[in-house]
BANULO-992533 format. One record per residue (C-alpha): residue number from 1; residue in three letters; x, z, y. Coordinates in pm, whole numbers, plus 50000, padded with zeros to 5 digits. Layout:
N
GUFI / NUM / ALA / X / Z / Y;
...
END
This chain:
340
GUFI / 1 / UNK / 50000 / 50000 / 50000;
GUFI / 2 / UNK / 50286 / 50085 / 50214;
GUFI / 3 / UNK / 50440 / 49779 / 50151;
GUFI / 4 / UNK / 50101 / 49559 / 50224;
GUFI / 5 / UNK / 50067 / 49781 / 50581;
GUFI / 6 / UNK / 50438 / 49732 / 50671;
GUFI / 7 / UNK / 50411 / 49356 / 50592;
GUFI / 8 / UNK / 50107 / 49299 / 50769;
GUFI / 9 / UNK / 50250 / 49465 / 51085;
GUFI / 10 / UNK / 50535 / 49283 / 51126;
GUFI / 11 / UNK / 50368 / 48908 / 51083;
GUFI / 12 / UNK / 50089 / 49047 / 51375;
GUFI / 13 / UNK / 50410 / 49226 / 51617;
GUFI / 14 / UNK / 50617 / 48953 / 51580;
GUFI / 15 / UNK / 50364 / 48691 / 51674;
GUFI / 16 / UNK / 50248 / 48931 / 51960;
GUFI / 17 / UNK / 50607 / 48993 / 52088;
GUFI / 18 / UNK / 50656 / 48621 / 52074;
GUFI / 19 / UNK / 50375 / 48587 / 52293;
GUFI / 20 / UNK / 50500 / 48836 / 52554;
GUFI / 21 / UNK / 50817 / 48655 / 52569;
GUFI / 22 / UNK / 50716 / 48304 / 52651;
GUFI / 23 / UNK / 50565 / 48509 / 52952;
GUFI / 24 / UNK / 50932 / 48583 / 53070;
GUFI / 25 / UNK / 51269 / 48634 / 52902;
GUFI / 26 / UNK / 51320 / 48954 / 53116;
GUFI / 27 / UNK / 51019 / 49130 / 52876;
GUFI / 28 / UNK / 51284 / 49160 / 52604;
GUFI / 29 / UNK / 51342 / 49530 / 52654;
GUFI / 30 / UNK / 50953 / 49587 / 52606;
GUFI / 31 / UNK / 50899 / 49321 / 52310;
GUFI / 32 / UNK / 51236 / 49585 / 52202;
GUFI / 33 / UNK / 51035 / 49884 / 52223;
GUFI / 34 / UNK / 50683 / 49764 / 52058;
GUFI / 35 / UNK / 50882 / 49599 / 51786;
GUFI / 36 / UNK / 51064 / 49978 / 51716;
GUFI / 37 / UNK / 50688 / 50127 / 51783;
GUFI / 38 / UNK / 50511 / 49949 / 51479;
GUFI / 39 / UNK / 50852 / 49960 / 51268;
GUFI / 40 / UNK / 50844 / 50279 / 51117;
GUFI / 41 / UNK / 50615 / 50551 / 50954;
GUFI / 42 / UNK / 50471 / 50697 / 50664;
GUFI / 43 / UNK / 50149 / 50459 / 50691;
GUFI / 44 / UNK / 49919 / 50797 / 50604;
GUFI / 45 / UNK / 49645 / 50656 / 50854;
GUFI / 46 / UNK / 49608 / 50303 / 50740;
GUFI / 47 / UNK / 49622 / 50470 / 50308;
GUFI / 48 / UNK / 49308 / 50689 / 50446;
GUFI / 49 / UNK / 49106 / 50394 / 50566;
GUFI / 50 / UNK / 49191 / 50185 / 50314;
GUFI / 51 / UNK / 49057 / 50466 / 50083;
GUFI / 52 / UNK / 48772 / 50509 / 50247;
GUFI / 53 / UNK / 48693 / 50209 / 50199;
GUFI / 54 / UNK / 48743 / 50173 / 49851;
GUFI / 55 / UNK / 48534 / 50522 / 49798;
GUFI / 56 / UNK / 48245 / 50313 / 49905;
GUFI / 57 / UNK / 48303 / 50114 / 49585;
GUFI / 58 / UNK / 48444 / 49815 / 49820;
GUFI / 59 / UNK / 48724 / 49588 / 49608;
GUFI / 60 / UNK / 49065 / 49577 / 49685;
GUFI / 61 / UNK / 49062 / 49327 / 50016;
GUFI / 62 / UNK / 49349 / 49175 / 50219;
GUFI / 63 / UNK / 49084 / 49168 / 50495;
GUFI / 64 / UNK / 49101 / 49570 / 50451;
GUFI / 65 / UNK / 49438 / 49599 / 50446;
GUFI / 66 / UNK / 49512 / 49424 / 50793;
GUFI / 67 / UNK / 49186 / 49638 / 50928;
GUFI / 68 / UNK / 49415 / 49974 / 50810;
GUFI / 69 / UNK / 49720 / 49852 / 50933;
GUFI / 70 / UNK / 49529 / 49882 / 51293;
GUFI / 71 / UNK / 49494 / 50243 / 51241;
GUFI / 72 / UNK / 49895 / 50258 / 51261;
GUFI / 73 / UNK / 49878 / 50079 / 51642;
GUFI / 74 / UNK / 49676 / 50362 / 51723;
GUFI / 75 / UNK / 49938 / 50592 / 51613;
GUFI / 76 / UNK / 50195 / 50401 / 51752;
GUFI / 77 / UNK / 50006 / 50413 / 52082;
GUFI / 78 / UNK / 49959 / 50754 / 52068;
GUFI / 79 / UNK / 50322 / 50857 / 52002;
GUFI / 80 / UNK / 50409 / 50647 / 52273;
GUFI / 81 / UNK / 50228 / 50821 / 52504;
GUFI / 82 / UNK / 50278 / 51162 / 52385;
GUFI / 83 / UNK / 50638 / 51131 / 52380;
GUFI / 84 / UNK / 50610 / 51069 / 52769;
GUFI / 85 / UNK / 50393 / 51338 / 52805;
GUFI / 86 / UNK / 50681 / 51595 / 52619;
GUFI / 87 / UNK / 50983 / 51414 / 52726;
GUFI / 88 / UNK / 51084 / 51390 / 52367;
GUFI / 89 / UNK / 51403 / 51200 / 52316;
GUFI / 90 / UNK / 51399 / 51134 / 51991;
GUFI / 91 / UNK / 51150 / 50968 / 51743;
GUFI / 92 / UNK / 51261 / 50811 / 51362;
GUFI / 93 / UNK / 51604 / 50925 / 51462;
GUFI / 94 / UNK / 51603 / 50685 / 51746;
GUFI / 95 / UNK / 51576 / 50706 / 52109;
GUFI / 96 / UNK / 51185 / 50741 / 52250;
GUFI / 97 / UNK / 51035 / 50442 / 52463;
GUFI / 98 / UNK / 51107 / 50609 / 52784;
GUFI / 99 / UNK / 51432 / 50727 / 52685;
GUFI / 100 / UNK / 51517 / 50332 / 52556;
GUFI / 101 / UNK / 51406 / 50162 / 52848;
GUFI / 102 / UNK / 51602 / 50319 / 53102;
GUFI / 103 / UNK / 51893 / 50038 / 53066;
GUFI / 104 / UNK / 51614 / 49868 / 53144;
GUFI / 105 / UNK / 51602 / 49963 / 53511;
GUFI / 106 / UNK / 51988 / 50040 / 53568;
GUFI / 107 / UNK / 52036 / 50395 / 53459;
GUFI / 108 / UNK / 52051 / 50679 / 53185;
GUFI / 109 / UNK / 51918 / 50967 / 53365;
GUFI / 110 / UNK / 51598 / 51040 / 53382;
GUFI / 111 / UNK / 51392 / 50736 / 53574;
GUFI / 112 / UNK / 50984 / 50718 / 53688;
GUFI / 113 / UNK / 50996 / 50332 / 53615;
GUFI / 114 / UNK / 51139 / 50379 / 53249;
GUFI / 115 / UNK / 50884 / 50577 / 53189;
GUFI / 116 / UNK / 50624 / 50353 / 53360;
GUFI / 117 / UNK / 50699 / 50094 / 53166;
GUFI / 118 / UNK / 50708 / 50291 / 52808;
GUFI / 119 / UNK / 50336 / 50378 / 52938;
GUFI / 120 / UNK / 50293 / 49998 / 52942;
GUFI / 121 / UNK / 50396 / 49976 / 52612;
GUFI / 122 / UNK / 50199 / 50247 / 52437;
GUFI / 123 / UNK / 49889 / 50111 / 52633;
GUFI / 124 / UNK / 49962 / 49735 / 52470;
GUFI / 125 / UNK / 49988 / 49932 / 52145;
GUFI / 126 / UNK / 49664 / 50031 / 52181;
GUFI / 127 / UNK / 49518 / 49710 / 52280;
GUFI / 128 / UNK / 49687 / 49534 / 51993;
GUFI / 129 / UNK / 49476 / 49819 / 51763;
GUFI / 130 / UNK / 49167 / 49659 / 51846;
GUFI / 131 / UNK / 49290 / 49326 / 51851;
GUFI / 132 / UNK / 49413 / 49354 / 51496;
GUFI / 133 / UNK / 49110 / 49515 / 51399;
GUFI / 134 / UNK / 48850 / 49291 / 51512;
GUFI / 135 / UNK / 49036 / 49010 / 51351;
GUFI / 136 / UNK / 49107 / 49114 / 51033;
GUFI / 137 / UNK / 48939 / 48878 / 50855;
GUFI / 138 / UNK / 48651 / 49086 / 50762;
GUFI / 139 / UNK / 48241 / 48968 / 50818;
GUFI / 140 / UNK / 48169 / 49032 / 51169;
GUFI / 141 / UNK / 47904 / 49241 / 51018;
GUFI / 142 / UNK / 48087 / 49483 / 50833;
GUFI / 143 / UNK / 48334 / 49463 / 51149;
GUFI / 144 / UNK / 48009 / 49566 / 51405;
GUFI / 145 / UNK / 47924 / 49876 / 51158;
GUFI / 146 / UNK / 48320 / 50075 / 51253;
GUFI / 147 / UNK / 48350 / 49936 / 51595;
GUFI / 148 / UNK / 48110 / 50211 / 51720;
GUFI / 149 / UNK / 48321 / 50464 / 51575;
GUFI / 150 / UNK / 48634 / 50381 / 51766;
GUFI / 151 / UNK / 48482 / 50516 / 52048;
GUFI / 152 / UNK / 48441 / 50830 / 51933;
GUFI / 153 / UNK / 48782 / 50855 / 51778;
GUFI / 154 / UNK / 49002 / 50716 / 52125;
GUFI / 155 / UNK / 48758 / 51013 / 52346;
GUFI / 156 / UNK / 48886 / 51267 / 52074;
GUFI / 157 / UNK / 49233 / 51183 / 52082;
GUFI / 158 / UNK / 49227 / 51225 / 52460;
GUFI / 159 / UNK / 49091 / 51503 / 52413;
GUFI / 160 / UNK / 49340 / 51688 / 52218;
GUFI / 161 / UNK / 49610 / 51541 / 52398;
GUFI / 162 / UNK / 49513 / 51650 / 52713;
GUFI / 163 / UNK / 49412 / 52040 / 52554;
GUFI / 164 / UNK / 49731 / 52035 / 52484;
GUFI / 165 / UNK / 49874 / 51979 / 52824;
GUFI / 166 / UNK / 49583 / 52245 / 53007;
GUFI / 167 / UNK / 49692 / 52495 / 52724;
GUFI / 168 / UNK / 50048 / 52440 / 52726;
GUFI / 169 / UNK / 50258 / 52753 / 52853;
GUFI / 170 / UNK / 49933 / 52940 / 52858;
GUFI / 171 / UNK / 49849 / 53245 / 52679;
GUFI / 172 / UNK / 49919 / 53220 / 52296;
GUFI / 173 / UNK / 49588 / 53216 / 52084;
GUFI / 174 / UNK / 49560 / 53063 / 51735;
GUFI / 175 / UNK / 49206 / 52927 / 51776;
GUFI / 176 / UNK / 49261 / 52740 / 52097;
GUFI / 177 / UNK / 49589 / 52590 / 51933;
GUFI / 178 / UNK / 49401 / 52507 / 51619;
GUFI / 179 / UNK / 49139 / 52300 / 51826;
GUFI / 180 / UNK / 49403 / 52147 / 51987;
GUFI / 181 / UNK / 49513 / 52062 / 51619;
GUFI / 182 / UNK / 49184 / 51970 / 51526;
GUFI / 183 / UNK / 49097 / 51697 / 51837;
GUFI / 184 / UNK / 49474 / 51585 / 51921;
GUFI / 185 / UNK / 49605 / 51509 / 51538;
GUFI / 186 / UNK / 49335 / 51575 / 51206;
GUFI / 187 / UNK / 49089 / 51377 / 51334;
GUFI / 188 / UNK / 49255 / 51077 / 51372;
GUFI / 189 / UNK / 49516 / 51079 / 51131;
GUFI / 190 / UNK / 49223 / 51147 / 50827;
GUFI / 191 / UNK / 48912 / 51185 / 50915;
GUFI / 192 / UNK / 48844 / 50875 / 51169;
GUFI / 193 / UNK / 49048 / 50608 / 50940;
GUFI / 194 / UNK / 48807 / 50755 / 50635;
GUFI / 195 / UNK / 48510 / 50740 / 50854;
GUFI / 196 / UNK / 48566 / 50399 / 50972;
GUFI / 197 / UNK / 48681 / 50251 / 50615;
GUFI / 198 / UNK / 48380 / 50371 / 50488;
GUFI / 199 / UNK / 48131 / 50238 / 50749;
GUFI / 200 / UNK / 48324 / 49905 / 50692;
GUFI / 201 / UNK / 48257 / 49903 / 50310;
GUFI / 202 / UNK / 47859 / 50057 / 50449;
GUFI / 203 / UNK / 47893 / 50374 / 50305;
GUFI / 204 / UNK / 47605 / 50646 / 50319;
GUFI / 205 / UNK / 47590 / 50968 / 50572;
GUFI / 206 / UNK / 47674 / 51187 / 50269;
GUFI / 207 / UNK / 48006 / 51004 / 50225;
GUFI / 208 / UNK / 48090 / 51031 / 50557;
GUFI / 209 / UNK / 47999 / 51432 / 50538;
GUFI / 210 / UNK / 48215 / 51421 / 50225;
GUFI / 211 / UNK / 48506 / 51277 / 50430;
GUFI / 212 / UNK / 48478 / 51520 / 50720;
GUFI / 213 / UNK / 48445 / 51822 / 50477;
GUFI / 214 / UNK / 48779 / 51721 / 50320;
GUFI / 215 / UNK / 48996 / 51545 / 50639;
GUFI / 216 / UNK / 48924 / 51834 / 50862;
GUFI / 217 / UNK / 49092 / 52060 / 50676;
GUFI / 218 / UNK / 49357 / 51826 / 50550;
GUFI / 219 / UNK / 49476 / 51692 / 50916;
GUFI / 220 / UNK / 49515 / 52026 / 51068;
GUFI / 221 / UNK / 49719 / 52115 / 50726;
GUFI / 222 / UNK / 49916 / 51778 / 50791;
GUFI / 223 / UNK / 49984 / 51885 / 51166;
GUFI / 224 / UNK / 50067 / 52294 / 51029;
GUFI / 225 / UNK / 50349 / 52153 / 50874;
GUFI / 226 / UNK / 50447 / 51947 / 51121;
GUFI / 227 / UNK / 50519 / 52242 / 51337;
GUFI / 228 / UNK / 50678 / 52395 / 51067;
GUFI / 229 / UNK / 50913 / 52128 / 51059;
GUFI / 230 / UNK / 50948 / 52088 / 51400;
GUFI / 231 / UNK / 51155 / 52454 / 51427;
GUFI / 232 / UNK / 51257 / 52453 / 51049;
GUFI / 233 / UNK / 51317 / 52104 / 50966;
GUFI / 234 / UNK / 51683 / 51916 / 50946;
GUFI / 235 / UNK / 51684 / 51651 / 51227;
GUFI / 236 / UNK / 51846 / 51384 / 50971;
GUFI / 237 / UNK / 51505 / 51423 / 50786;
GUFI / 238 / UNK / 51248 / 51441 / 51036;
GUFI / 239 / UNK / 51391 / 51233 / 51310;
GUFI / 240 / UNK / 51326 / 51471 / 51598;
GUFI / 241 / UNK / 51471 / 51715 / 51780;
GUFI / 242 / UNK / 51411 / 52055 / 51618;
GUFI / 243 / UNK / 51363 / 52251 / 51946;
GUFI / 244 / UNK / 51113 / 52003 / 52116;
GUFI / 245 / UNK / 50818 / 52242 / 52059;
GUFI / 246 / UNK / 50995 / 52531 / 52201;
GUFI / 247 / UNK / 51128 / 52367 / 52513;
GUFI / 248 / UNK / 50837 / 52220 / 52534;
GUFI / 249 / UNK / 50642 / 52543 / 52517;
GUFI / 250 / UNK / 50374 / 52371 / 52291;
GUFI / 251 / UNK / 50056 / 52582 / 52193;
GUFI / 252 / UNK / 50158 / 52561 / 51828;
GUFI / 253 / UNK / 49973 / 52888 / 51652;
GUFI / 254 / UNK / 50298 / 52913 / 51464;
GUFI / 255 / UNK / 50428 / 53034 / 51794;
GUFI / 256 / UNK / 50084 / 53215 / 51909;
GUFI / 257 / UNK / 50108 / 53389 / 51485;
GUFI / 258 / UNK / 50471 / 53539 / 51621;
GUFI / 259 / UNK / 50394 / 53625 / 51958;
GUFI / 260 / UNK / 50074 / 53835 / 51846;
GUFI / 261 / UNK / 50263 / 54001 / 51608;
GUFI / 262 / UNK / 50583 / 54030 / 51772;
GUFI / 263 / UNK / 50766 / 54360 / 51865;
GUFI / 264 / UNK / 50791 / 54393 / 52239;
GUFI / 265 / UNK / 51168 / 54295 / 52242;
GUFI / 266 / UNK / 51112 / 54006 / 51993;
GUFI / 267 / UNK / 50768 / 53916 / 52197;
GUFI / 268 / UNK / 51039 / 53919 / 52528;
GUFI / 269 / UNK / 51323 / 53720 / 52392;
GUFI / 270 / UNK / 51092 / 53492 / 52267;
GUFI / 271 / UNK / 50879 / 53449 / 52596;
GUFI / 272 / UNK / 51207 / 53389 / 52764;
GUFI / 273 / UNK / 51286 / 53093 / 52554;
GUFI / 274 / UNK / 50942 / 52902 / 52568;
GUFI / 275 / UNK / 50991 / 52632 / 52815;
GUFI / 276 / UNK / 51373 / 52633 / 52889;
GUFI / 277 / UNK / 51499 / 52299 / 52910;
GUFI / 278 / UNK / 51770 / 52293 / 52664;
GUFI / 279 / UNK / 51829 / 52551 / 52387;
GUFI / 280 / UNK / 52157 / 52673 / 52212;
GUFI / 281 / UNK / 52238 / 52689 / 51862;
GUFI / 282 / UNK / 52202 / 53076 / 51871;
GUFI / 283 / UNK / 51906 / 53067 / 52110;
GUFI / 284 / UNK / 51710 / 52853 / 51824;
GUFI / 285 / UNK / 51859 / 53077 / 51548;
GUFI / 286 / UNK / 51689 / 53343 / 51762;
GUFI / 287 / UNK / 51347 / 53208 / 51761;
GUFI / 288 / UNK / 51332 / 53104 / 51402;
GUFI / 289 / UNK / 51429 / 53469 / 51301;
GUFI / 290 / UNK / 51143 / 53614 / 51523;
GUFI / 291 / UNK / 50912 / 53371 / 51372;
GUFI / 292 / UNK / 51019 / 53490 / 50963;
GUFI / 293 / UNK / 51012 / 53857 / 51090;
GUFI / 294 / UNK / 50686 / 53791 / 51242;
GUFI / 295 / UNK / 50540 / 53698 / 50906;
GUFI / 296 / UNK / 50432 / 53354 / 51143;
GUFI / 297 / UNK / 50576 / 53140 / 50925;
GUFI / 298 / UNK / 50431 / 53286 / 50596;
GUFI / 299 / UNK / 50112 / 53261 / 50755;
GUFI / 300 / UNK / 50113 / 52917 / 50879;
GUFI / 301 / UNK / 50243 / 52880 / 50499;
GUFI / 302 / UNK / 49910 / 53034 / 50375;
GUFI / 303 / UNK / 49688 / 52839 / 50610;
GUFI / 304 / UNK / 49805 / 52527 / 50462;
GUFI / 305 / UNK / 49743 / 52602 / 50119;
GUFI / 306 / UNK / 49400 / 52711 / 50215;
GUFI / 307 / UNK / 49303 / 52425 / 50379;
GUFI / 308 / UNK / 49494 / 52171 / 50115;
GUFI / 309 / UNK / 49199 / 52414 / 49931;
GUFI / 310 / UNK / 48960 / 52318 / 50072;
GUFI / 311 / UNK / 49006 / 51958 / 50108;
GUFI / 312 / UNK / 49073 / 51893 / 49758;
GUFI / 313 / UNK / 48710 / 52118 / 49690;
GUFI / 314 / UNK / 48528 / 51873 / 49961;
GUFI / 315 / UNK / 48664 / 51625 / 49683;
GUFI / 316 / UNK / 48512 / 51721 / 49328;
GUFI / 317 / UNK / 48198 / 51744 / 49489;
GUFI / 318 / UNK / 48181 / 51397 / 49636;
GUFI / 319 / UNK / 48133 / 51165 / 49330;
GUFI / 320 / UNK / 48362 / 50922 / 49421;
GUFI / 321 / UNK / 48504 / 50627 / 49188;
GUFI / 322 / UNK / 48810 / 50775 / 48980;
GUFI / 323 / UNK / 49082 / 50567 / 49152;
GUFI / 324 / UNK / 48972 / 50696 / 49497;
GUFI / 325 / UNK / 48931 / 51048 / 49375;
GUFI / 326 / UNK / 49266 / 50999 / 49248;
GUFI / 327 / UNK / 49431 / 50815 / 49557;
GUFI / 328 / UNK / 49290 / 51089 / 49779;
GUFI / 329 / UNK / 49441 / 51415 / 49555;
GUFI / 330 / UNK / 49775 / 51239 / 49603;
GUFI / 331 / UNK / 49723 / 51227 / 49945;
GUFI / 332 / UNK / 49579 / 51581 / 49988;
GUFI / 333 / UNK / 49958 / 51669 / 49836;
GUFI / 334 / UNK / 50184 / 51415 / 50023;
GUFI / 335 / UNK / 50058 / 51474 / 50326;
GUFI / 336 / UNK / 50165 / 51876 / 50365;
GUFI / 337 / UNK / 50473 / 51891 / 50103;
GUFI / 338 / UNK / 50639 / 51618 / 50302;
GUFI / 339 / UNK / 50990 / 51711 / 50408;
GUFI / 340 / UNK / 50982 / 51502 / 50711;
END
C-alpha cells in the first residue's frame, strides 16, 4: 500500500512541479520544497482511507488508491504550516520549508519572506489535496458523497492547530491538551480518512459510528506517543529535534502529567525551561528526569494502552470483512509502537 501511495505521489508532484516551473525558472526553490513535502512519511492517513473503504466491502481500486494518497497532501500541508507556526528546523532529518528556503532570499538567519513563501507552499499542498482527490478517477458520484466531509475535517484541523497556539505557555491541564490532541492530530490522521473512505465506498451511519468509536481513541494514542518521542526519542530515528516541544512550550499533557505532580523544585526547574529558545544537553537530561520521577511518562504509557483498548474493542463489534478487520488491528499496533 505504501508503495502504491508513494508511487502515485510522485507521478501527480512531479507533473504539478513541472507545471510551476514553466511559470518561471526562479520557482525552483519552491517546486524544491513541495517535491521534499510529498517525499516522505509513513502513509498512515492514506492506509486508513483506503481501509475504510474497503470495510464498506468496496474492491481493491486504483481509483482509491490515488483518492488516499490525497489524504497525505493534507498532511503535508499541515506540517508545512505547523512547522512555521513552531519554528521547527527539522523534519525527516532534513531542514523545514522555512528553514530551506532562506537561500532562497539571500540569507541563513531567520527571514519573514522564507517563511512567507514556505506558507505558499503548504497552502499549494493543500490545494493539490483536493485537486488529487476530485480527480482520482473515481464516479463523480461516489466522489460528491466525501466531498462534504472535507469540510468538516480542514475546520477541525484549524481548530486544533490554533488551540494549540491560544493554549500554548498557558496553564498545564491534561484535558485541554488532550482536546488539542483530539481536533489538531486524531481526527485527521484516522478518523476523517476512515470517514471519507467509507462514504466513498457508501457506507452506512453505523460504520461511520464504528470508525469514530475506534479512530478517536487510536489518533490521540498515535499523537501520545508522538510526544513521547518528541523528549525520549533518538533524533536519527524520528527526524526531529528532541527538545522542540519544550522550547516550544507545547501543551503536551505529558508535560501538564509532570507539572501536576511535580515537587515544587522539580515543578520550578521545569517551568524555567518551558519556552527557552535553545536547551543544553544537561538542561534536557533535566526535564526528562522530572518527567520519569513524575510518573508522567508511565502515565502517558498507560493512556496509550487504554486507548489502543479501546480502539481495537470499537473493532470486534463492527462486523467488518476479515481483511479489513485484519488491516485495521495492524494498524491499531503500528501506529503507537512506532519508534519514530
Amino acid at each position: 500500500m505504501r508503495a502504491r501511495v508513494d508511487h502515485e505521489l510522485r507521478r501527480f508532484t512531479d507533473a504539478e512541479t513541472e507545471a510551476l516551473l514553466a511559470v518561471d525558472e526562479d520557482l525552483a526553490p519552491l517546486a524544491a520544497v513541495l517535491a521534499n513535502a510529498t517525499a516522505h512519511g509513513k502513509r498512515l492517513r492514506s492506509a486508513f482511507c483506503y481501509w475504510g473503504w474497503r470495510a464498506a466491502r468496496q474492491p481493491d481500486s486504483e481509483a482509491m488508491v490515488r483518492a488516499a494518497a490525497s489524504m497525505e497532501l493534507v498532511h503535508a500541508a499541515a506540517v508545512v504550516h505547523d512547522d512555521i507556526i513552531d519554528d521547527s528546523h527539522l523534519r525527516h532529518g532534513l531542514p523545514t520549508a522555512h528553514v530551506a528556503l532562506r537561500a532562497a532570499v539571500g540569507g541563513t538567519r531567520v527571514n519573514p519572506r522564507a517563511a512567507s513563501l514556505a506558507m505558499l507552499a503548504g497552502d499549494l499542498l493543500m490545494s493539490w489535496a483536493g485537486q488529487l482527490f476530485t480527480g482520482c478517477g473515481l464516479p463523480g458520484a461516489y466522489l460528491a458523497r466525501g466531498r462534504p466531509l472535507w469540510g468538516v475535517l480542514a475546520r477541525e484541523l484549524v481548530a486544533g492547530e490554533a488551540l494549540e497556539i491560544l493554549r500554548t505557555a498557558g496553564p498545564p491541564d491534561v484535558a485541554r491538551s488532550l482536546k488539542v490532541i483530539r481536533y489538531k492530530t486524531a481526527k485527521y490522521t484516522v478518523e476523517h480518512p476512515l470517514h471519507i473512505g467509507a462514504a466513498l465506498a457508501g457506507g452506512d451511519t453505523a460504520l461511520r459510528d464504528a470508525f469514530t468509536d475506534y479512530g478517536l481513541p487510536l489518533g490521540e494514542a498515535f499523537q501520545l506517543r508522538d510526544d513521547l518521542l518528541g523528549l525520549f526519542g533518538e533524533p536519527e530515528h524520528t527526524g526531529k529535534a528532541n527538545t522542540d516541544d519544550i522550547t516550544g512550550a507545547r501543551p503536551t499533557a505529558l508535560i501538564a502529567h509532570a507539572l501536576a505532580r511535580a515537587t515544587p523544585a522539580e515543578r520550578r526547574a521545569l517551568t524555567r525551561l518551558l519556552g527557552r529558545g535553545k536547551l543544553t544537553t544537561g538542561q534536557l537530561d533535566l526535564v526528562r528526569a522530572v518527567v520519569e520521577s513524575t510518573g508522567a511518562r508511565a502515565r502517558v504509557e498507560r493512556m496509550i494502552g487504554d486507548r489502543v483498548s479501546l480502539a481495537t474493542r470499537a473493532l470486534a463489534g463492527a462486523g467488518l470483512p476479515a481483511p479489513a478487520h485484519a488491516a485495521l488491528t495492524h494498524l491499531a499496533g503500528a501506529v503507537t509502537t512506532r519508534p519514530a
